[in-house]
Every structure is written in C-alpha cells, then in structure tokens.
N, C-alpha and C positions, 0 to 999 in steps of 0.2 A: 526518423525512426520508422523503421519497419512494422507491415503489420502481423507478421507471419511471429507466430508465439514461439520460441525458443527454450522456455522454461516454466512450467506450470505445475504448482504447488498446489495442493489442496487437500482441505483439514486435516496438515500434519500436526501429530502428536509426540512429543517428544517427552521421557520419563526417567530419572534416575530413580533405580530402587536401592535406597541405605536403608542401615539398621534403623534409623528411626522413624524411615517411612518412606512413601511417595511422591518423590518433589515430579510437580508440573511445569518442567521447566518450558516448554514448547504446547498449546494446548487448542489446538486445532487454526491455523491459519490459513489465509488463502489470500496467491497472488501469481501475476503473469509476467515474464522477462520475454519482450518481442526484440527482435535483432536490432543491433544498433541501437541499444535503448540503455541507460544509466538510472540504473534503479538506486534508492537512499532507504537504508531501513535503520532509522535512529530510536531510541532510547535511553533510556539510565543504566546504568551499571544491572545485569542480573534480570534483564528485560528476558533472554531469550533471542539476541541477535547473532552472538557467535554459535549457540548449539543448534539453530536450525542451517545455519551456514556450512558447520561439522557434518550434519545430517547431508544436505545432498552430496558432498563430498566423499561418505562414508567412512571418516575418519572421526565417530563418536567414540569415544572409549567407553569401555566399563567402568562404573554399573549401567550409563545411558543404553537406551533401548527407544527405536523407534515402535511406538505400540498403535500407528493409527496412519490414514491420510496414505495420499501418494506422491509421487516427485516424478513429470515426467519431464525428458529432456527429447527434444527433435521427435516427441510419440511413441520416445522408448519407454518404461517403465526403471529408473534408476535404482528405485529398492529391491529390484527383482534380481540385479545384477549380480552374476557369479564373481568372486573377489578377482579373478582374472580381466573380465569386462572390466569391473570397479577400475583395476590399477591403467587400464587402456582407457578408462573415463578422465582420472585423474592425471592433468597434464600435458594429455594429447586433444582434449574436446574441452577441458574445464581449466583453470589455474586457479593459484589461492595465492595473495599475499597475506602474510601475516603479523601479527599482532608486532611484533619484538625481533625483528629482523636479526639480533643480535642473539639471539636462544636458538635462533631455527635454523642458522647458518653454522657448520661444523668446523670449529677452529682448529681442528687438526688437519684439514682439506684445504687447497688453495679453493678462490673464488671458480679459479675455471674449471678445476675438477670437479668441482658442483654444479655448474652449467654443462658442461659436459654429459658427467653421468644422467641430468634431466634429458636431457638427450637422446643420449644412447640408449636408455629403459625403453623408447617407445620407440624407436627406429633403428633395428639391428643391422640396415647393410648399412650406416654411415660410419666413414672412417674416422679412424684420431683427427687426422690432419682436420679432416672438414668439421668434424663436430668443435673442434678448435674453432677456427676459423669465424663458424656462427657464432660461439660463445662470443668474440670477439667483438663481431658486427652486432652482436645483442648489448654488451656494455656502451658501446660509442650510439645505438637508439635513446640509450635510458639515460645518454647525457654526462657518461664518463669518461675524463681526459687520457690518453695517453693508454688507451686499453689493451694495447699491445703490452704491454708491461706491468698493467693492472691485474691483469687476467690470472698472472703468475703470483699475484699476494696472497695472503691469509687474511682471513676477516679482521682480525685487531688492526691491520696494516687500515684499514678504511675507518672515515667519518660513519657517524651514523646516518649523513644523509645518502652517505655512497653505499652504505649498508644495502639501505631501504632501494636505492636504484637497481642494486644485485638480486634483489629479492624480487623484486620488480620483472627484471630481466629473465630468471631464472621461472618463473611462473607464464612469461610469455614465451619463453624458447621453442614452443613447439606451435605457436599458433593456435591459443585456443578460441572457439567460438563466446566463451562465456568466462571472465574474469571476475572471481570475490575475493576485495579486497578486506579484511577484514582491520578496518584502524588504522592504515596504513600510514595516518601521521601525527598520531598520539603521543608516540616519542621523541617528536621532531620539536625546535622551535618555528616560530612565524615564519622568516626567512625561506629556510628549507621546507616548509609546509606549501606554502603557495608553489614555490618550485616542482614539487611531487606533485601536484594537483596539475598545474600544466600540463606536464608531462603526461599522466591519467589523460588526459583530457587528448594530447597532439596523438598519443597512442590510439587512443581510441577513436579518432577522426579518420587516423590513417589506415588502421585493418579492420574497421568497422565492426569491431567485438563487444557482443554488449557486457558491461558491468554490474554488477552490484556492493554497491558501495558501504560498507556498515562503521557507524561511527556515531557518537552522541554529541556532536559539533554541528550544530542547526549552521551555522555562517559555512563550513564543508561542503553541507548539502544544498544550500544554494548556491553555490560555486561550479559543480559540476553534475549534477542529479537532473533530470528529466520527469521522474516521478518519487513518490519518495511514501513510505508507511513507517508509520509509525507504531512501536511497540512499548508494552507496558504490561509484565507480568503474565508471558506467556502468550499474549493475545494481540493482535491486529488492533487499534484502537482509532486510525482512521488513517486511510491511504487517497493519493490523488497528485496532481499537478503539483511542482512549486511551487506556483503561483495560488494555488487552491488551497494549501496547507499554510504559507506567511501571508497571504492578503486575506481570505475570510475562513480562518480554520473554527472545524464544527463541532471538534470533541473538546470539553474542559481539559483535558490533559495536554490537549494540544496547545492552546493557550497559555498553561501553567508554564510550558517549557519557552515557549517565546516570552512570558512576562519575565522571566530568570534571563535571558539574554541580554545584557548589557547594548546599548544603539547606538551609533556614532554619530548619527543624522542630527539627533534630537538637539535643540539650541538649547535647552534647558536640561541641566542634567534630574533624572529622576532614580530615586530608590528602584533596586530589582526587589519582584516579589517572589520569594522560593516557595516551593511548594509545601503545603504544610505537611509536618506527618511522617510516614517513612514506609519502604515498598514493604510489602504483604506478605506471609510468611508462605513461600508454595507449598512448605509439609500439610498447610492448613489453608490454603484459600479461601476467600468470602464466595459463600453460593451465589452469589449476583454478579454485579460491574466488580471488577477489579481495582479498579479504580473509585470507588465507592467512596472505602473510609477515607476516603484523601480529597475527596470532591465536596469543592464548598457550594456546588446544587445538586446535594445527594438530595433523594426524593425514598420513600418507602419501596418502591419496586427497584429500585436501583441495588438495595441489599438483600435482596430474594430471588430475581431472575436474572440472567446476563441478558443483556439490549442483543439484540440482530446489526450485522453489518448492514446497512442500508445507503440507496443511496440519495446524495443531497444535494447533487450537483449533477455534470456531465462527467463519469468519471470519479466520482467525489463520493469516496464513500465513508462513514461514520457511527462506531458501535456505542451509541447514547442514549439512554430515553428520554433525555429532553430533543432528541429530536423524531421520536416518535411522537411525540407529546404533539410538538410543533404540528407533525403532518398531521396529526387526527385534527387539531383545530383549524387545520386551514382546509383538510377535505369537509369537515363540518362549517366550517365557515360557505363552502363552494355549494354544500347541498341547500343553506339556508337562500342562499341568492339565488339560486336554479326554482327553488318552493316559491321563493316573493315572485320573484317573475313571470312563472307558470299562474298563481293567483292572481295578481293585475292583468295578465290576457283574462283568464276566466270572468274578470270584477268589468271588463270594458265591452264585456258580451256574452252576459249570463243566460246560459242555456234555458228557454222560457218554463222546459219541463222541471228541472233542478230548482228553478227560482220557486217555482210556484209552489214545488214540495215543501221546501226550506222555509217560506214563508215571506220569500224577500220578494215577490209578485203578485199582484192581487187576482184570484179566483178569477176566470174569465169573462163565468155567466155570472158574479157578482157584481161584474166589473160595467157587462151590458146591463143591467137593469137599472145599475146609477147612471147607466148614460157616459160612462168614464173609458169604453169600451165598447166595440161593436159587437154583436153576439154573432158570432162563427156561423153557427147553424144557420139565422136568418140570412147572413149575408151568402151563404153557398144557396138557398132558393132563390134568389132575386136574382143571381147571376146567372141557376140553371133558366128559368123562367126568360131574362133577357136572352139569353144564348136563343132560347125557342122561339120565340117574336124573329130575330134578327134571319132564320132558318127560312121562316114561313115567307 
C-alpha cells in the first residue's frame, strides 16, 4: 500500500429532503483511500454506504443533496466539479460496480456495445475497430470464455456471474485509479462469490488501483479489504486494520455484528447473538451515539452527546464513550502513580525546611537544648574560632 492519499473524505453530509422531513442519511464522516490500498465500508441495510459512495461519484439523485464536508480526489475538490469534469471523473479516473448487474446492464444493447460506448465517452480518437478489440481483451481479463463471441451477446445470453464479470469489465475499461464496488456479490451464490473476489483481488494486484469495497458480509471483508470502517446510521462508528476490527474490535457495534456471524472454527457449535432492537429512524435521530438505543452498555451520555472518533490503537479509531471512559481512567490512573512516586522521593528526603513547617521535624533549637541536636549557631562559632587558631 502506498502512502500517497488518493481519496480524502471529510465530514461529508449527505441529506434527503421529503415531505416528511429530513433524513440524515450520510452525517458527517471522515476517511482516506491511499493508492493501491482496499478499503471495506460495511454495515446493515440503510447504514449510508451506498449514498456516500453515490456522493463521490456525483450520481445522487433527487431529493438527495450533499449539504456539508468535502471529497477531494488527487487535491482536486470533486464537489466543485462542473458536470463536464464530473462525466471526465466518472470512468476515466473512478469506476463503480454495481449493486444488480442485471438492472444496469441494457438489454436492448449487446455486452460490447456497452463496453464500447464506456469507451468511446472518454476517448474520442479511438476507432470501432480498436474500441472492439479492448472490449474484447477486457471480457477474457475478467475471465470470460470465448470473448470473441461473447462480446456480440445481450445480457439475458449471460449467467449472472458473467453479468457481474461484464460489469466488472465495463467499469475498468478505461483504467481507472480508484474502483467502488458497491456489493458486487450480493446476488451471486458462494461458488461464483469467491471467484469475483479473486478476480477483485488478481485485478487489483495487477494495475494497482485502489478499491473500495462496500458490502455487509464481515467474511467479504476479510477476504480482500486492507482496512475496513465501519457504518451505522449515518456515521463512521469505528475504522482500522482487519486485523484491528476481527481480533480486538472497540465499538459494541462492532462486536454486535461479529457475535451475528456464524464461525466455522469453533468445535462447539454456539447460538449467534443478533443484535437487539432495530436501526433508528434518520427522520428523528437520537441526539447522542446512534447506536445508543440498541447498545446493551448505553451509559447516560451516550443518549445526549455523540462520542468523538478517537483513537485506540495505531490507526484504530472508535466513536464510544466507553472508551473515552477507558482513557480518562487510565490517564487518572497514570497521574495517581506519577503523585505516589513523586511523594516517596519527597518521604526519602524531606526537605528540612518543609518538615519542620509541617511538623514532621523537630524545632532545631528545641532539638539543641535536649541534647537531641546540635545548635547551628554554637557550632558556626566553634568552627569560626577553630578556623582563627588554625590561621594564627
């Protein structure tokens, strides 16, 4: 993975205005796509992963309205872009697979006059012949037989896994630096699932484009994802590592959603625990965590403020106030030990001035006239006095 940031989000807003109000569907998130890097943005149905996905692409429909935040790509400003930029962003710099391969692909068109025309939108001196020819070379990438002859079908002619490799194909035809896939094997079975995944995966090794991957299949995203965030009603609810989010993840939601994943490992079989409850209504949000009324360690702040993304790792970040919690007790815990410590120096070499104020030292000249102590005064003459003998 590269370190050079390719795609930088931050506190976008996203908003549909209906008659009955103001849905939040996007409400302020913030994340980084660096090249060559496989991003995973998982949740529930209604999280807010496909309309932020819409949003950089600029294909939100009405009523949606981006009302906040920015999207930059390579330092450019993508919201800023005139619909002309837009259609030059889309395609030729970005791709999208999408949901239903079977909706988005037009069954009055063969497959290759859809590759084609992606094509030709964005590069006007390429001829039939050759814009042919790539469609061509792009079906036999994405692992379809006999593409010479493929190329010439209609969509009905293909499986849905051969769909999904068309859709595939037709989103990378131009080489773009950043691919979002949005579910790209929702409608597949197992079989053709792992296969699509490979494939994502030998693609993306090969032209070194980063991904972002959006899907509510945790076993998906450990399969191919390099970092992965997690969403939940709008909001970012804890982003990091693979590894950081299945071996020690730090928001309860995150948990909630792995205790619901069925394990293959385990020798004993055990009950999944679903989460209790049901998602939030965005017309009406809870002024706090989002995740609140659904969290079996809601605490009183948790249904009045929203937690801070912070972070709790390297990398590891998590919007919870049980881990604010955590950190004030453990920075309280660090200042009580820094206090004992600094006291035991001060208790093994009590200042004589401090002691004697306090009362934990006895008086000096109380101390000479018991004989318990030498009296200062006397002994400074007996040394001037000696010093003057020793002179003479």
């Amino acid at each position: 993975m590269s370190e050079k940031v390719l795609l930088d989000v931050k506190d976008l807003k996203v908003s549909f205005f209906t008659h009955a109000g103001e849905v939040k569907a996007v409400d302020g998130i913030f994340y980084q796509i660096h090249e060559n890097e496989v991003m995973g943005i998982v949740g529930e149905s209604g999280s807010g992963k496909s309309v932020e996905a819409y949003s950089i692409m600029g294909l939100l429909q009405s009523p949606g309205k981006v009302i906040g935040g920015s999207v930059t790509f390579e330092g450019e400003d993508v919201l800023a872009y005139t619909e002309e930029q837009r259609r030059q962003f889309r395609g030729q710099r970005t791709g999208m697979i999408f949901q239903n391969p079977m909706t988005c692909l037009n069954p009055v068109y063969t497959i290759g006059d859809q590759l084609m025309e992606a094509l030709t939108c964005h590069d006007k001196s390429i001829s039939k012949e050759e814009a042919k020819k790539r469609a061509i070379e792009m079906l036999e990438l994405v692992g379809i037989n006999n593409a010479d002859k493929r190329v010439n079908q209609y969509p009905h002619e293909f499986s849905g896994g051969m769909r999904q490799r068309a859709m595939i194909a037709m989103a990378m035809i131009c080489h773009p630096k950043l691919l979002i896939a949005d579910e790209p094997t929702t409608a597949l079975d197992v079989t053709i699932q792992a296969q699509i995944l490979d494939l994502m995966r030998d693609l993306q090794k090969k032209t070194g484009m980063a991904i972002i991957f959006i899907t509510h299949n945790l076993g998906v995203v450990a399969e191919i994802c390099d970092r992965v965030s997690v969403m939940y009603a709008g909001h970012i609810m804890e982003q990091g590592s693979v590894d950081d989010i299945f071996y020690s993840p730090a928001h309860p939601y995150t948990n909630g959603l792995m205790r619901s994943m069925p394990n293959l490992d385990e020798e004993e079989r055990t009950r999944l625990i679903p989460i209790e409850g049901t998602p939030v209504d965005l017309l009406d949000p809870p002024k706090g965590c989002s995740f609140g009324p659904r969290c079996e360690h809601c605490m009183k702040v948790c249904l009045t403020k929203q937690p801070p993304l912070m972070e709790v790792g390297d990398g590891h970040l998590s919007a919870c106030w049980l881990n604010v919690r955590d950190f004030k007790n453990a920075s309280a815990a660090k200042v009580n030990v820094t206090e004992k410590g600094k006291a035991s120096a001060k208790g093994s070499a009590p200042d004589p001035v401090n002691a004697s104020a306090k009362g934990s030292a006895p008086d000096p000249v109380s101390a000479s006239a018991k004989g318990s102590a030498p009296d200062h005064g006397k002994a400074s003459a007996k040394d001037g006095a000696a010093g003057k003998e020793e002179r003479v």
